[in-house]
KOLRO-752173 format. One record per residue (C-alpha): residue in one letter; x, y, z. Coordinates in nm, 3 decimals, always signed. Each point is the difference from the previous one (the first is absolute). Example, Ala and Ser with C-alpha at 12.3 -4.5 7.8 and 13.67 -1.06 7.14 Angstrom:
// KOLRO-752173
pt rest a; east +1.230; north -0.450; up +0.780 $
pt rest s; east +0.137; north +0.344; up -0.066 $
// end
This chain:
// KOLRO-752173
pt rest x; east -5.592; north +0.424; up +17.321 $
pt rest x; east -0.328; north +0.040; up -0.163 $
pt rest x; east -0.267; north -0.256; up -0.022 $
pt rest x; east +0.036; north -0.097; up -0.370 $
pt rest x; east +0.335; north -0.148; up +0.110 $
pt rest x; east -0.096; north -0.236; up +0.243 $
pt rest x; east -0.232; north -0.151; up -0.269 $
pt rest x; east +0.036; north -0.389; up -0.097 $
pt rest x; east +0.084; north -0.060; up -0.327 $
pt rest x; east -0.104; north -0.345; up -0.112 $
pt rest x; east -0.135; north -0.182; up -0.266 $
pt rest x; east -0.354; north +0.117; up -0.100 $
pt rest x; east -0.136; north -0.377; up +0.046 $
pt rest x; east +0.038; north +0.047; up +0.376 $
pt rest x; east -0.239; north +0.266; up +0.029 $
pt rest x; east -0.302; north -0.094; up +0.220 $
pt rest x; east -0.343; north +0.055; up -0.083 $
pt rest x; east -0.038; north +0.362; up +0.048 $
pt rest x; east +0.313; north +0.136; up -0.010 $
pt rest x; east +0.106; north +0.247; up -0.159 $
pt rest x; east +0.377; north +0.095; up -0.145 $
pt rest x; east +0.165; north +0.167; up -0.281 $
pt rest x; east +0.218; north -0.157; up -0.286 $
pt rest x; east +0.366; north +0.092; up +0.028 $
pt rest x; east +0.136; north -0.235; up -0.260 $
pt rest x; east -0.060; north -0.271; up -0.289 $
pt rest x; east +0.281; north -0.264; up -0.071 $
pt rest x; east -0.189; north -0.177; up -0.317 $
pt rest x; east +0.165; north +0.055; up -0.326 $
pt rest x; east -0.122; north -0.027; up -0.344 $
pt rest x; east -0.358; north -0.142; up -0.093 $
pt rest x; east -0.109; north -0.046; up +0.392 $
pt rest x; east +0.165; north +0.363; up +0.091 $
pt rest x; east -0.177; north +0.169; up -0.262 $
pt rest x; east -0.331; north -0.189; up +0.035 $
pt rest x; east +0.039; north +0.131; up +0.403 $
pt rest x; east +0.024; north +0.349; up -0.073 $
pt rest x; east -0.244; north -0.033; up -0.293 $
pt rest x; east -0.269; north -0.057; up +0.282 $
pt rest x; east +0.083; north +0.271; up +0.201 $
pt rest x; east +0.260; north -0.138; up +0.254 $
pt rest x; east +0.281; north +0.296; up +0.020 $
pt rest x; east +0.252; north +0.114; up +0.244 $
pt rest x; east -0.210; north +0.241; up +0.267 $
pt rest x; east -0.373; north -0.104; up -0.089 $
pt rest x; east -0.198; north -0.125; up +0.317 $
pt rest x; east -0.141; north -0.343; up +0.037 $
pt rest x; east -0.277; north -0.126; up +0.226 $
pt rest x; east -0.020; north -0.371; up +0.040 $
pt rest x; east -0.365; north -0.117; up -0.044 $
pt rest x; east +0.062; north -0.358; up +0.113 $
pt rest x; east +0.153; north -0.329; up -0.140 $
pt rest x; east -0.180; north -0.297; up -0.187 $
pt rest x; east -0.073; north -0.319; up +0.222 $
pt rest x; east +0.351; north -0.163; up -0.029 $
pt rest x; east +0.158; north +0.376; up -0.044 $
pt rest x; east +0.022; north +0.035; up -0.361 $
pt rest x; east -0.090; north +0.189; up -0.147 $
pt rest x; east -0.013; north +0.369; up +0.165 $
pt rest x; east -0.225; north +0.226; up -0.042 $
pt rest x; east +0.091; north +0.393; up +0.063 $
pt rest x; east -0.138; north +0.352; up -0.066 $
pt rest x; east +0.232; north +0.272; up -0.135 $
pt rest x; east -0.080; north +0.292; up -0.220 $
pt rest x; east -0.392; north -0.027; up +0.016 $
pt rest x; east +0.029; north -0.345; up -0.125 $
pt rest x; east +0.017; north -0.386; up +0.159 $
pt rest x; east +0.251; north -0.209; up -0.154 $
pt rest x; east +0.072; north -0.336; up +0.066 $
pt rest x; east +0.351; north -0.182; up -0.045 $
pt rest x; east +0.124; north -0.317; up +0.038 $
pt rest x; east +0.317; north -0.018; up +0.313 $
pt rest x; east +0.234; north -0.125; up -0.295 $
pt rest x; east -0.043; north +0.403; up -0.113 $
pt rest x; east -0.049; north +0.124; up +0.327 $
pt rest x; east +0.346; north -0.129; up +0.084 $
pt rest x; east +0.173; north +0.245; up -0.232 $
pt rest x; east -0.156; north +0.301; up +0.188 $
pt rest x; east +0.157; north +0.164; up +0.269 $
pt rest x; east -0.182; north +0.212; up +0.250 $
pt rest x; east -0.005; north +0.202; up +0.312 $
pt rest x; east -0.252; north -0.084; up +0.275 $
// end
């Protein structure tokens, strides 16, 4: 068994402040789903939690060169592996 499948998948909210993990899934449809992957969030790109607001929301995280933050209502749709 390799170690890519002992990873965790969970929702991409519960990432702590620098952790890293990769997308492995996006359950949005329509309008949110598209608005998602509009900003970059895909099946296999890597994520790197920055840190969460005061009451944790929003999230901030760096993928791609680029900090994006999201609010946990989105972040809920994501799945990823930690």
């Amino acid at each position: 068994m390799t170690a890519d499948n002992l990873k965790k998948t969970m929702s991409l909210r519960k990432l702590k402040r620098g952790q890293s993990a990769i997308i492995t899934g996006i359950s949005a449809d329509g309008e949110m789903g598209r608005r998602i992957r509009d900003m970059g969030l895909i099946p296999g790109v890597q994520v790197k939690c920055m840190g969460h607001a005061p009451l944790k929301d929003p999230m901030a995280m760096r993928l791609m060169g680029f900090t994006l933050t999201l609010r946990n209502s989105e972040a809920d749709f994501i799945t990823v592996a930690a």
